[in-house]
C-alpha positions as CSV (number, residue, x, y, z in Angstrom):
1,X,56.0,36.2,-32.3
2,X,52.8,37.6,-31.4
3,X,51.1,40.0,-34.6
4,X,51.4,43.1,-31.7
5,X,55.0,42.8,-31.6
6,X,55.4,43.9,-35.5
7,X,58.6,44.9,-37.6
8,X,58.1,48.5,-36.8
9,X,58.0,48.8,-33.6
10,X,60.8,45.9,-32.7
11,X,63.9,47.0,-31.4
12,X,65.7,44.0,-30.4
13,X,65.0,39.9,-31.2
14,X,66.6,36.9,-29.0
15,X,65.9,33.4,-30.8
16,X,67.1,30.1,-29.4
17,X,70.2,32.2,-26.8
18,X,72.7,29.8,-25.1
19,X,75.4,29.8,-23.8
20,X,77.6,26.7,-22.7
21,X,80.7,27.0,-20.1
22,X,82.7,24.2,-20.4
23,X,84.0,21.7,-17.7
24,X,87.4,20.5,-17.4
25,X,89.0,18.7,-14.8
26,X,92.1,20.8,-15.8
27,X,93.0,24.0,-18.1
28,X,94.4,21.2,-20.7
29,X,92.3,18.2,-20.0
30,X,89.9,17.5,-22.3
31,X,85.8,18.6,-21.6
32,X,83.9,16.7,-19.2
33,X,80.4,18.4,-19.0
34,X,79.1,22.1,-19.8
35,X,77.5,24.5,-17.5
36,X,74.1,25.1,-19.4
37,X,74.0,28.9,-17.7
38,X,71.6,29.9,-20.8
39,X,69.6,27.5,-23.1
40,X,67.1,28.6,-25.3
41,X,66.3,31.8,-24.7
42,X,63.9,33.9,-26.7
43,X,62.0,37.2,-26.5
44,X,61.6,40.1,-28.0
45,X,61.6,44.1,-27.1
46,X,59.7,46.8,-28.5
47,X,61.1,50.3,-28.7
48,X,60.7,52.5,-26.0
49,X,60.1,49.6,-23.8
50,X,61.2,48.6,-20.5
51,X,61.6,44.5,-20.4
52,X,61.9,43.2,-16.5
53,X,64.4,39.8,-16.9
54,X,63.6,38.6,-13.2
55,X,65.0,34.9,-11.4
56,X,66.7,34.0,-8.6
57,X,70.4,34.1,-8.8
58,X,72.2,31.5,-11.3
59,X,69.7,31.7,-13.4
60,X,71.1,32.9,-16.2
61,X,69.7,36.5,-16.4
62,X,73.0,38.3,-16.2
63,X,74.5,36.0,-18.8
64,X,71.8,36.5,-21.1
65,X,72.1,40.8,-20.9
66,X,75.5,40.0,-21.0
67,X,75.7,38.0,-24.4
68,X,73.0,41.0,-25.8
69,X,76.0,43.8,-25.2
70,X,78.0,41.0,-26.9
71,X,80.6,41.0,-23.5
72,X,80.6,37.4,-23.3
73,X,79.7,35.0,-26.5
74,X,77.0,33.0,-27.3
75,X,77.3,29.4,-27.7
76,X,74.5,29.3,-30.6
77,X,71.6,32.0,-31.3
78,X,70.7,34.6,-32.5
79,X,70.5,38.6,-31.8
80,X,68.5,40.6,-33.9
81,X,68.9,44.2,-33.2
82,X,66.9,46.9,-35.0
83,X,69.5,49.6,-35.9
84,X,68.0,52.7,-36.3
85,X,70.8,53.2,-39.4
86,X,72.1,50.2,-40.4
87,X,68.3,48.5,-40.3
88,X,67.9,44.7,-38.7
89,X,71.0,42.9,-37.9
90,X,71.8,39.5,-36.3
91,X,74.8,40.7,-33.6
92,X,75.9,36.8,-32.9
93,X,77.3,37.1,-36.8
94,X,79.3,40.1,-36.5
95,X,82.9,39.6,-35.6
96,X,85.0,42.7,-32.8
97,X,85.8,44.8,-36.0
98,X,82.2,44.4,-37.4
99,X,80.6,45.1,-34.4
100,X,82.4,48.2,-33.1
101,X,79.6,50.4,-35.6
102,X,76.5,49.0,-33.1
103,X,78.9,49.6,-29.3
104,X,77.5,53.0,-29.8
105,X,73.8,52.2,-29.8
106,X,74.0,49.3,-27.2
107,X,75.2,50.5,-24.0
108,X,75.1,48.2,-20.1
109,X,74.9,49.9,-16.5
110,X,76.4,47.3,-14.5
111,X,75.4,46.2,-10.8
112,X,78.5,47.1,-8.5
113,X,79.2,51.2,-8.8
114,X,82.2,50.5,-6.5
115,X,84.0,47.4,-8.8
116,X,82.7,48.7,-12.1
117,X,84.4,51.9,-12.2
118,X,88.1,52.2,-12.6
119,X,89.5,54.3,-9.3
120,X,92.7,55.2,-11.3
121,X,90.6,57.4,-13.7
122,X,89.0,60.6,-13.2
123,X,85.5,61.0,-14.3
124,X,86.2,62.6,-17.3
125,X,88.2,60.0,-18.5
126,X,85.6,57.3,-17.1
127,X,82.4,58.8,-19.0
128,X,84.4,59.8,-21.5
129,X,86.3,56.4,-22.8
130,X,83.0,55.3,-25.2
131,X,83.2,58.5,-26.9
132,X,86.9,57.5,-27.5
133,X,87.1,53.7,-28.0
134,X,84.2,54.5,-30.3
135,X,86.0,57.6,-32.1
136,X,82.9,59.7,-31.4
137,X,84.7,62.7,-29.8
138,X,87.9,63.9,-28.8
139,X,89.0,66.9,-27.0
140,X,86.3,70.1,-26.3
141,X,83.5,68.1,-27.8
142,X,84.6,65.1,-25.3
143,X,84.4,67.0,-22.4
144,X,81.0,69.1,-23.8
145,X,79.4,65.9,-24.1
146,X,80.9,64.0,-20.8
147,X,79.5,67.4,-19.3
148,X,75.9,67.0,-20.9
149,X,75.3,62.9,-19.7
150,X,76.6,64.1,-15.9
151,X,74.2,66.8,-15.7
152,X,71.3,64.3,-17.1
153,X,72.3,61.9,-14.3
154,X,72.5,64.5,-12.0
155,X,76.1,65.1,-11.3
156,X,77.7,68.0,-11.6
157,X,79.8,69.1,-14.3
158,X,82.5,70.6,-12.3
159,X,83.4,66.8,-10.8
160,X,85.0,65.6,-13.9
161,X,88.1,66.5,-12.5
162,X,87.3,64.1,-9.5
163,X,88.0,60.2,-9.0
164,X,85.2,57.5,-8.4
165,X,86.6,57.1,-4.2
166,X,85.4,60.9,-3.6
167,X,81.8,59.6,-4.3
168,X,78.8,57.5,-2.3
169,X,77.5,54.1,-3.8
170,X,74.5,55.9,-5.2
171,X,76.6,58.7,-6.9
172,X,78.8,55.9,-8.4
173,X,76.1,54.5,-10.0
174,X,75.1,58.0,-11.2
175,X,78.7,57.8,-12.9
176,X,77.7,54.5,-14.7
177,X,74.6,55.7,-15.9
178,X,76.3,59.0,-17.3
179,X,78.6,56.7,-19.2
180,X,76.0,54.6,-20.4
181,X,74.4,57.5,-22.1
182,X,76.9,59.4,-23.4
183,X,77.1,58.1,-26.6
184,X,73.6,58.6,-27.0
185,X,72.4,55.4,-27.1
186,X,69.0,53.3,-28.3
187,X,69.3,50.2,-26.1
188,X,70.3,49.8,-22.4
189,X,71.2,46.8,-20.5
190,X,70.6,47.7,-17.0
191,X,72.0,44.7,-14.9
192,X,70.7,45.1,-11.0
193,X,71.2,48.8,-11.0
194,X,70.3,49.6,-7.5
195,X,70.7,45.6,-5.9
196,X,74.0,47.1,-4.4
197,X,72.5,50.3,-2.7
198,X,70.7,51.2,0.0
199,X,66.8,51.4,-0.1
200,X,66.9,55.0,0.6
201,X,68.8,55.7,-3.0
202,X,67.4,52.9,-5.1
203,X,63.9,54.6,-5.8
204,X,66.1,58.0,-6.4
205,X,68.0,55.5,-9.5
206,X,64.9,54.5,-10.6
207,X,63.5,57.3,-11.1
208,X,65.7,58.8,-12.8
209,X,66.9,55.6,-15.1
210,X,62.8,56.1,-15.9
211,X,63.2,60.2,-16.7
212,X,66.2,59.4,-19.1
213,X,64.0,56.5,-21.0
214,X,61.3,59.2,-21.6
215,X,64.3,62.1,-22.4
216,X,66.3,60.6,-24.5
217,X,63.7,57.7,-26.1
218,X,65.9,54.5,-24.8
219,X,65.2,51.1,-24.2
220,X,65.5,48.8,-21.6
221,X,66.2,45.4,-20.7
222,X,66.2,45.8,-16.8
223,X,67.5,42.7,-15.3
224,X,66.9,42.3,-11.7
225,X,65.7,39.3,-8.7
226,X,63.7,41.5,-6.8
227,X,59.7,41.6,-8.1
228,X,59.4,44.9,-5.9
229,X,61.4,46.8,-8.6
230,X,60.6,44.8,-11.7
231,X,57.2,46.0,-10.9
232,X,58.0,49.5,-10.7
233,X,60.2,49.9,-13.8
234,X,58.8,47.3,-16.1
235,X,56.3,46.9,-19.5
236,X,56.5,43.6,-19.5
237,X,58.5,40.6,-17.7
238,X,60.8,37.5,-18.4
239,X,60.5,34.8,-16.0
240,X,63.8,32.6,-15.8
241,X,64.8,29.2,-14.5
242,X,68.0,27.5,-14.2
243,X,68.8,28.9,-17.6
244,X,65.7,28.2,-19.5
245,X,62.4,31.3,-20.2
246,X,59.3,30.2,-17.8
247,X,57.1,32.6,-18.8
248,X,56.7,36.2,-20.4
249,X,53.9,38.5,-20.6
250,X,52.8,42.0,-19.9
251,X,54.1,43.4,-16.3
252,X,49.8,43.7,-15.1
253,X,49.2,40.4,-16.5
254,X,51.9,38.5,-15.0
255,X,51.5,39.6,-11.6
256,X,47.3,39.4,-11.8
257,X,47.4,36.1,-13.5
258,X,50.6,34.0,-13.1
259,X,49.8,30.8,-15.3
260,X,53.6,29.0,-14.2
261,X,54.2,27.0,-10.8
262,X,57.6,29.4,-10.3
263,X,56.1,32.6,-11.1
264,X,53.6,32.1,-8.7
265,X,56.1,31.0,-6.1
266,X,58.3,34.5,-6.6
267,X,54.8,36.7,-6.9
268,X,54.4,35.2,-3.2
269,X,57.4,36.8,-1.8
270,X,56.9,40.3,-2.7
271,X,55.7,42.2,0.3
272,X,52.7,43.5,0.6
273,X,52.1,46.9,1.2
274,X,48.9,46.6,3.1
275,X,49.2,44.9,6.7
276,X,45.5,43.8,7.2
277,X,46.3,41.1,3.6
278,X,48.1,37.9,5.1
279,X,50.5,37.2,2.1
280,X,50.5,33.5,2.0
281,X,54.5,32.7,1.3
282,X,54.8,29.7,-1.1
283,X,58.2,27.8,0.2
284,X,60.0,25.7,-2.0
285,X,61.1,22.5,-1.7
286,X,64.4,21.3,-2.2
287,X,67.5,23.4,-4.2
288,X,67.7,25.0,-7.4
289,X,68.1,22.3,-9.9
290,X,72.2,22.0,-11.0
291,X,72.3,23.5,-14.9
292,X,75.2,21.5,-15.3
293,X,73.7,18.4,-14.8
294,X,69.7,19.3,-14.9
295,X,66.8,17.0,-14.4
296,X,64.9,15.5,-17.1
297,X,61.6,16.5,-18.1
298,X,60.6,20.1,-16.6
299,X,63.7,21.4,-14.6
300,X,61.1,22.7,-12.4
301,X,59.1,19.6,-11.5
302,X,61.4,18.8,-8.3
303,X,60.2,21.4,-6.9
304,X,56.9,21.7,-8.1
305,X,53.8,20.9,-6.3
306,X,51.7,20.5,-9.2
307,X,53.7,18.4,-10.8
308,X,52.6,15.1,-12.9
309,X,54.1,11.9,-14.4
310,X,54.5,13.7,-17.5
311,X,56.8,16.7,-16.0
312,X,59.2,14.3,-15.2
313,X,60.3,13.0,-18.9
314,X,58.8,15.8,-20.7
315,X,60.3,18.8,-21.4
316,X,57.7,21.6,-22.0
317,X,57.6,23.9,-25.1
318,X,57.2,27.6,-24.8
319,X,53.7,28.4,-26.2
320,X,51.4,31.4,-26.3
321,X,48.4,31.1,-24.3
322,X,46.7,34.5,-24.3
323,X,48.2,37.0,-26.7
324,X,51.7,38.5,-25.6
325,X,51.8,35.6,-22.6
326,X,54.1,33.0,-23.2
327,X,54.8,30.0,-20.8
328,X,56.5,27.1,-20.3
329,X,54.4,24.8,-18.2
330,X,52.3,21.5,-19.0
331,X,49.6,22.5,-16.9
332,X,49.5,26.3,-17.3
333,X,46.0,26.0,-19.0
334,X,44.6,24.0,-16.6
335,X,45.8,25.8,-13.4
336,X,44.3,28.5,-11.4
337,X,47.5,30.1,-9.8
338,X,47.7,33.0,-6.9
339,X,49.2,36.5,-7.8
340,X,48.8,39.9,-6.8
């Protein structure tokens, strides 16, 4: 951990995440293999921050935001979440009864508005069901708060009565956000907010997702594929691949000076705004390498054009090269890489 990340200002730790899906040829046959979706995560997020977790889809970026919320299990790991009352506490350790104190502080806006809202409740009942799973608030002082998180997501109070279908995709998501804030939360787990909208109403969420950070002093881990929007919202960035942390560093210095192969390759597809610079698209060869049965060495160097004999039997180690920028490359001091 870098001596600018210090035990003040943390808010949550990941150390060594994964998560193993099993294989089975049937439900009662024994296991044959395991889907390595996540394997060996770690980072770390500092209060008031917004962390971009960015890949290309099965990498493992939804599974790990997923695992933080403590929706789906970890395999082995740890999750170290500063609690602004009960102080520093490892979430993977906690069983459903144990953990039920944090649900409160540790809230998740998922990516479909149209699937992850429940058309057979009305939005009171919708933004109002943390506030009673958690036993927050019942009654009046339900709907006085349900009221308060519409209005900061810019809904109207006078729609609690209403159901999700009366509502447009980006209003939906309005609705998710409301209920991600109503218990006043300190972290939020923001899992492609706006990859299911339409450009016109994405910029409109994330602008307001960044309004709410700066009203109500939350954090984020935004998780997202598209480098257009990690660059708008983020502090800093998490690279993935194929379940494995490429490279992390603040959002300016990743995108100036990418020092990993895939970065590089992702930084190349992000349009540029001005038509006179040629952006010059890095393809990649091959597919994305299989997580259940991964290649030795770097899972990267199929792909990679600046690979070398030892990418191929040796795995690389996640080391610091300039303060706060971690990567996972043998060659990323060596390499002079493109960004933006």
């Amino acid at each position: 951990m870098n001596n600018q990340a210090t035990e003040d200002n943390l808010l949550l730790e990941v150390n060594d995440l994964r998560k193993h899906f099993p294989i089975k040829a049937s439900f009662f046959s024994r296991v044959k293999g395991l889907v390595k979706a996540v394997d060996g995560v770690s980072f770390y997020i500092r209060r008031g921050e917004t962390m971009g977790l960015v890949g290309e889809s099965g990498c493992g970026k939804t599974t790990t935001g997923r695992m933080i919320v403590r929706v789906i299990e970890p395999t082995t790991g740890e999750i170290w979440f500063h609690d602004r009352d009960a102080g520093r506490v490892d979430l993977t350790t906690l069983n459903k009864r144990e953990m039920s104190p944090f649900r409160k502080n540790i809230q998740m806006v998922f990516q479909d508005p149209y699937s992850s809202l429940n058309p057979r409740m009305t939005l009171l009942q919708i933004v109002g069901e943390p506030l009673v799973s958690n036993r927050l608030a019942r009654g009046a002082e339900r709907e006085e708060r349900v009221a308060e998180a519409l209005r900061a997501a810019g809904l109207r109070p006078e729609y609690m009565s209403r159901y999700p279908h009366a509502f447009s995709g980006g209003q939906r998501q309005r609705i998710g956000i409301a209920r991600s804030l109503v218990t006043h939360p300190q972290f939020i787990v923001a899992d492609e907010p706006v990859s299911a909208l339409d450009v016109s109403i994405q910029a409109q969420i994330l602008n307001l997702l960044q309004d709410l950070q700066d009203q109500y002093d939350l954090t984020y881990l935004f998780v997202a594929h598209d480098l257009s929007v990690i660059r708008h919202v983020s502090d800093r960035v998490v690279v993935m691949y194929v379940g494995k942390l490429v490279e992390s560093a603040a959002k300016t210095e990743l995108f100036l000076n990418p020092r990993h192969p895939y970065t590089e390759a992702l930084l190349s597809s992000v349009p540029r705004p001005d038509p006179r610079k040629k952006s010059q698209r890095i393809l990649l060869p091959g597919e994305v390498a299989d997580p259940s049965n991964p290649p030795p060495g770097c899972y990267f160097h199929p792909r990679c054009r600046y690979a070398q004999e030892v990418c191929h039997i040796e795995e690389p180690k996640l080391m610091e090269i300039s303060p706060d920028h971690f990567v996972s490359c043998h060659r990323a001091e060596e390499l002079s890489l493109q960004g933006i």
